[in-house]
MOPAC internal coordinates of N, CA, C and O (Angstrom, degrees):
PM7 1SCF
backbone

  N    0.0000 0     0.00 0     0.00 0    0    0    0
  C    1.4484 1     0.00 0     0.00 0    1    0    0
  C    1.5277 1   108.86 1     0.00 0    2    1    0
  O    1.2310 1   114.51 1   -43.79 1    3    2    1
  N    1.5016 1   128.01 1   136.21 1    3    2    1
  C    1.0928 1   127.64 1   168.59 1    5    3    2
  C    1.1120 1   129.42 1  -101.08 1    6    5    3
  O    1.2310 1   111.52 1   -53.20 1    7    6    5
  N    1.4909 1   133.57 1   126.80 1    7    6    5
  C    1.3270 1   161.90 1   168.73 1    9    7    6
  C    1.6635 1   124.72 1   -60.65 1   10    9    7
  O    1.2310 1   120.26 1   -33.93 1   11   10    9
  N    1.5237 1   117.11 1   146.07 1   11   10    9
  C    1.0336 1   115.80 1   152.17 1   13   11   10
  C    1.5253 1   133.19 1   -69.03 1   14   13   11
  O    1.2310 1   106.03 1   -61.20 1   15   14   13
  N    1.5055 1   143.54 1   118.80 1   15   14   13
  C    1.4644 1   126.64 1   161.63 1   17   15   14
  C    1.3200 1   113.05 1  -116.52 1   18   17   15
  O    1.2310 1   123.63 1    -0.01 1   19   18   17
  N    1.1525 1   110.64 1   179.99 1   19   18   17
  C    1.6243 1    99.99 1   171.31 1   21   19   18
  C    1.6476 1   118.47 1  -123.05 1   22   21   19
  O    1.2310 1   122.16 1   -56.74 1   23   22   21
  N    1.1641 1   113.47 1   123.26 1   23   22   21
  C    1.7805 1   141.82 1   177.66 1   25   23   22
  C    1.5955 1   104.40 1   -13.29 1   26   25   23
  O    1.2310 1   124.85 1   -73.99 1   27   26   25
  N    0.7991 1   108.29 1   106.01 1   27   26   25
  C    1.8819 1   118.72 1   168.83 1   29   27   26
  C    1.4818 1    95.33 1   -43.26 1   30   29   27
  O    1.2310 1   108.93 1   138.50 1   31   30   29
  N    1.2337 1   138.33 1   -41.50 1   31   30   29
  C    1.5293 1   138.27 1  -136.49 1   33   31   30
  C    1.8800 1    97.45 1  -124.21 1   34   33   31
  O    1.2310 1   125.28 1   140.96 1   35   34   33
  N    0.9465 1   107.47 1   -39.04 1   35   34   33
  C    1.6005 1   101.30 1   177.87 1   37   35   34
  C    1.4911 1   102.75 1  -110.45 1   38   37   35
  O    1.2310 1   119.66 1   172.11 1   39   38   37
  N    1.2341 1   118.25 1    -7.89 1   39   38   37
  C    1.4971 1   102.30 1  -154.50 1   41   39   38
  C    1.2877 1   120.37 1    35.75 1   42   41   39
  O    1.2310 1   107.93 1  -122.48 1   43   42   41
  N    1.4580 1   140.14 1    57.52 1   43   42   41
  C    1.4747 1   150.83 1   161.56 1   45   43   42
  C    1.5969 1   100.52 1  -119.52 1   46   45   43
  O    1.2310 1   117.24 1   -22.71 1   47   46   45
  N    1.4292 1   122.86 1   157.29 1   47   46   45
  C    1.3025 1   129.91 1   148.18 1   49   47   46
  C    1.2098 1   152.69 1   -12.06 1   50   49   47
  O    1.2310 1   111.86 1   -98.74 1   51   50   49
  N    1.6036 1   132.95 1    81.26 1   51   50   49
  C    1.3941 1   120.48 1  -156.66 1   53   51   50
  C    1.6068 1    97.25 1  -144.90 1   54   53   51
  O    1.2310 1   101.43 1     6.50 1   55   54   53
  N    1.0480 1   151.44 1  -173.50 1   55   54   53
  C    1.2760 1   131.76 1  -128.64 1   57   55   54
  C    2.2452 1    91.61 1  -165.27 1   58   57   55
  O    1.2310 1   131.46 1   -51.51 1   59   58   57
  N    1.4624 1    95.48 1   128.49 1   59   58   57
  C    1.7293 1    98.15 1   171.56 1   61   59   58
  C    1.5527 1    94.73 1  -119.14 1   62   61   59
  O    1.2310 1   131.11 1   -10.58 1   63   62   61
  N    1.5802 1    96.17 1   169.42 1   63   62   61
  C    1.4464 1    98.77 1  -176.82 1   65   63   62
  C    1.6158 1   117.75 1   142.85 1   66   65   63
  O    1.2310 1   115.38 1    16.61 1   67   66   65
  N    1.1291 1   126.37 1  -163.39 1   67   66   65
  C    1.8813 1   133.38 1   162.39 1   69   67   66
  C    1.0868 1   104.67 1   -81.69 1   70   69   67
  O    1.2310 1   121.21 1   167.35 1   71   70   69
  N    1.1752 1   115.29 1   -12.65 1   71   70   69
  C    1.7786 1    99.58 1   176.69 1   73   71   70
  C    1.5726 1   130.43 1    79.94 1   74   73   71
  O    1.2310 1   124.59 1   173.02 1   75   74   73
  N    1.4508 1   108.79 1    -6.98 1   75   74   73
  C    1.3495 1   134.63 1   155.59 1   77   75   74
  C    1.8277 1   127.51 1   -64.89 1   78   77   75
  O    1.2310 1   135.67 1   153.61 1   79   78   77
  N    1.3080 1    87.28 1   -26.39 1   79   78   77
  C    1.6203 1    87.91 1   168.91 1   81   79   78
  C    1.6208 1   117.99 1  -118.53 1   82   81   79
  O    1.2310 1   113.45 1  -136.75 1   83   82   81
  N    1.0438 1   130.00 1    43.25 1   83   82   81
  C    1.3481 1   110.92 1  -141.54 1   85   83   82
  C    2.2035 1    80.30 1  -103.24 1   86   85   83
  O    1.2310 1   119.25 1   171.90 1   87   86   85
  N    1.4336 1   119.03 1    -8.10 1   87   86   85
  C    1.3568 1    95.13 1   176.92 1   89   87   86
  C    1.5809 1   106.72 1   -97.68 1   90   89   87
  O    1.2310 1   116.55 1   168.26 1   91   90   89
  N    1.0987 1   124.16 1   -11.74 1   91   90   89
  C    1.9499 1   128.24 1   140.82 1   93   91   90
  C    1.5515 1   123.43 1   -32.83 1   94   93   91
  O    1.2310 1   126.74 1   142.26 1   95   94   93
  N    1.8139 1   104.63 1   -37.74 1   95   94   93
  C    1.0947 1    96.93 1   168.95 1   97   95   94
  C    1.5730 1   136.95 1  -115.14 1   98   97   95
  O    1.2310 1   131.33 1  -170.41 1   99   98   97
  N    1.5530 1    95.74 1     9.59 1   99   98   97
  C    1.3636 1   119.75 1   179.91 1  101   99   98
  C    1.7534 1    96.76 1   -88.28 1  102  101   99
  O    1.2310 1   125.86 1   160.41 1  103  102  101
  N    1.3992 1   106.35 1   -19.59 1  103  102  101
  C    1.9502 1    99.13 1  -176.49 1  105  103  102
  C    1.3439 1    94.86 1   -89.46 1  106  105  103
  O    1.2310 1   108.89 1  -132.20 1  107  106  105
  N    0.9504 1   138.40 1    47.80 1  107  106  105
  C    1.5871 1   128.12 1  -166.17 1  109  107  106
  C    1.8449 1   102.65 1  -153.05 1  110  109  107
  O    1.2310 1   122.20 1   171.74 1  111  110  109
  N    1.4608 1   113.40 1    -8.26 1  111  110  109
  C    0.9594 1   129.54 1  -144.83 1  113  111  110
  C    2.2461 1   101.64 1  -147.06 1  114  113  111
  O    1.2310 1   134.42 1   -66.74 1  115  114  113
  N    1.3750 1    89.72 1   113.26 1  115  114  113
  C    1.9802 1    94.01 1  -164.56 1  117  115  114
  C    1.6624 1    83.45 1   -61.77 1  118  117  115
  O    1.2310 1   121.71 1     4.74 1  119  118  117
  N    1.0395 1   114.32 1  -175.26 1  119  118  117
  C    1.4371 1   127.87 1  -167.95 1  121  119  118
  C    1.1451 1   109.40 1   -98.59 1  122  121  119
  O    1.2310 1   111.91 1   130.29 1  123  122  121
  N    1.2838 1   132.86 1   -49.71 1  123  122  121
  C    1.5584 1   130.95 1   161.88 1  125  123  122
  C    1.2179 1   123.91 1   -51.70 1  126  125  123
  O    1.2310 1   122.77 1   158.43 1  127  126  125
  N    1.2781 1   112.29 1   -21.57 1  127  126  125
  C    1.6498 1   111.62 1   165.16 1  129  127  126
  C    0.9821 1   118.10 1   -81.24 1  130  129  127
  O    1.2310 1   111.31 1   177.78 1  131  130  129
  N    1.7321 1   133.96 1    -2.22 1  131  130  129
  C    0.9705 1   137.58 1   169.57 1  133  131  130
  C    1.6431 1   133.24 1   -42.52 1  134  133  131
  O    1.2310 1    92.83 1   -86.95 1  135  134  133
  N    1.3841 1   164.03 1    93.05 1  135  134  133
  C    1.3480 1   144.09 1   147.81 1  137  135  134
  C    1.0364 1   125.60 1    11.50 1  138  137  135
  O    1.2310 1    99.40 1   -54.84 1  139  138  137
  N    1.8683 1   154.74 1   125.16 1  139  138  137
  C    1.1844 1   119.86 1  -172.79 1  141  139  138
  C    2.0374 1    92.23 1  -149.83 1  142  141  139
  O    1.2310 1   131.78 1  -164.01 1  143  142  141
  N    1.5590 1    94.87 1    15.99 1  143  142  141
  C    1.1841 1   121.03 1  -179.97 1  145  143  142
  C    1.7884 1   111.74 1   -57.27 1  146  145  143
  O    1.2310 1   120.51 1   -36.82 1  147  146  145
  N    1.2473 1   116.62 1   143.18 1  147  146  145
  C    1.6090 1   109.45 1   178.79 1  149  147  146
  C    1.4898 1    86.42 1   -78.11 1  150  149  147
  O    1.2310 1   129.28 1   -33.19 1  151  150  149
  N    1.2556 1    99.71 1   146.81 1  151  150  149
  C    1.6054 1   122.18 1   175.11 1  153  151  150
  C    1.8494 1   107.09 1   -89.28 1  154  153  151
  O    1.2310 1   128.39 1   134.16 1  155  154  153
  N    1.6364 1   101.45 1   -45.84 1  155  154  153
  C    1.5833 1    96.71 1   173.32 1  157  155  154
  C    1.0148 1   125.10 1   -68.38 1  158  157  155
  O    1.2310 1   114.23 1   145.39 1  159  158  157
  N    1.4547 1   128.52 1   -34.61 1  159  158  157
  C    1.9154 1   131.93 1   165.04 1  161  159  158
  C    1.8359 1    99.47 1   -38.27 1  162  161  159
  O    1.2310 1   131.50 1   111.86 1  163  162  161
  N    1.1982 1    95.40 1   -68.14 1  163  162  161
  C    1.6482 1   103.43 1   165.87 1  165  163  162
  C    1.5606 1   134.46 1     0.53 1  166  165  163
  O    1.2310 1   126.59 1    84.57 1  167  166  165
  N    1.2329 1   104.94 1   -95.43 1  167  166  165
  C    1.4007 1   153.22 1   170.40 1  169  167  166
  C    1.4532 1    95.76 1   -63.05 1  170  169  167
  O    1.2310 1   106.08 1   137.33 1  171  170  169
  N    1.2974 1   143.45 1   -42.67 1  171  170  169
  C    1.6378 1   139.32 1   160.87 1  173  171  170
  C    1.3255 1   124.32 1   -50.64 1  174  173  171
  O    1.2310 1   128.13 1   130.33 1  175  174  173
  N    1.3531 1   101.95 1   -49.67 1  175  174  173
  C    1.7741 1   103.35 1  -177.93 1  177  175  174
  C    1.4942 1   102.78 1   -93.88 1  178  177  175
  O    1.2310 1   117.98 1  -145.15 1  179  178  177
  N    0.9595 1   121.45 1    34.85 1  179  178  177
  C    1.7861 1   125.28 1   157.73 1  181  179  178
  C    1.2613 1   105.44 1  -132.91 1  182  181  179
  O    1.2310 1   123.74 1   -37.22 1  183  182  181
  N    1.8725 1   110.43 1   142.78 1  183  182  181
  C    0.8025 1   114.00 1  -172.08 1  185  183  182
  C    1.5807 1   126.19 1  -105.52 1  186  185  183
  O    1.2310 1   122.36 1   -36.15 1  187  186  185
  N    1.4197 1   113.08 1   143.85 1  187  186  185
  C    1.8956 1   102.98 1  -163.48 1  189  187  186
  C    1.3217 1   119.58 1   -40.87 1  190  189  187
  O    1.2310 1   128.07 1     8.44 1  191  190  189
  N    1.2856 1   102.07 1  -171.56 1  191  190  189
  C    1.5754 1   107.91 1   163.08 1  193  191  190
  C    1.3699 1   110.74 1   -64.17 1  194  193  191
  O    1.2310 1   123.03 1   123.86 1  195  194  193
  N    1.3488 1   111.79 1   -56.14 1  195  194  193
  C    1.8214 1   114.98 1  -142.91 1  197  195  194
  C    2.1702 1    88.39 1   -78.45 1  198  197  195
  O    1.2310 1   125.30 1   164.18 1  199  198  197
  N    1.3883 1   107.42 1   -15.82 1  199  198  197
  C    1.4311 1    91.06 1  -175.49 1  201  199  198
  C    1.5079 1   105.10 1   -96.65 1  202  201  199
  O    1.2310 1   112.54 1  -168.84 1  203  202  201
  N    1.1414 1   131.69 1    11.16 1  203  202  201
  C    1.3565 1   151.74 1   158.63 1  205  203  202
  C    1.6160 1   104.20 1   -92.14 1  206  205  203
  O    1.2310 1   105.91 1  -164.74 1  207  206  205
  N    0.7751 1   143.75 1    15.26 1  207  206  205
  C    1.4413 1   137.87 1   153.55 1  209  207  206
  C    1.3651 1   117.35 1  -143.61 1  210  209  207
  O    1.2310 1   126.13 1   163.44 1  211  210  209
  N    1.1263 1   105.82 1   -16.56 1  211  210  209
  C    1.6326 1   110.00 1   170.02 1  213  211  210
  C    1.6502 1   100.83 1   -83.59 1  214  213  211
  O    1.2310 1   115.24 1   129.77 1  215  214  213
  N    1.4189 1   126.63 1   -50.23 1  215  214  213
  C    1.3987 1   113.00 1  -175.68 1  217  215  214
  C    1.5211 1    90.73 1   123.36 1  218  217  215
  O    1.2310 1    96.31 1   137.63 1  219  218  217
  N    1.1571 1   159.41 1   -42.37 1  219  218  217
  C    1.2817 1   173.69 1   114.09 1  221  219  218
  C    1.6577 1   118.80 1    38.43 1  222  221  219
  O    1.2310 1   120.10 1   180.00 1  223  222  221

């Protein structure tokens, strides 16, 4: 089930979860409060798991 959290980067509205509900939780949520942040910029400048324990 997917959840509301709020954006490391905007602090606005953006959604964790399976990813199956995420327009359940976008109707729950006014539109300007929305997240509108790239998720891949994101998720790029952090580094995985395995290069977090490998050292990498």
């Amino acid at each position: 089930m997917c959840y509301p959290v709020k954006c490391p980067t905007c602090n606005k509205t953006t959604w964790a979860g399976c990813g199956q509900h995420v327009d359940q939780v976008k109707a729950s949520v006014p539109a300007n409060q929305w997240c509108t942040c790239d998720k891949s910029a994101d998720t790029a400048s952090k580094p995985g798991l395995f290069s977090g324990l490998f050292n990498r």
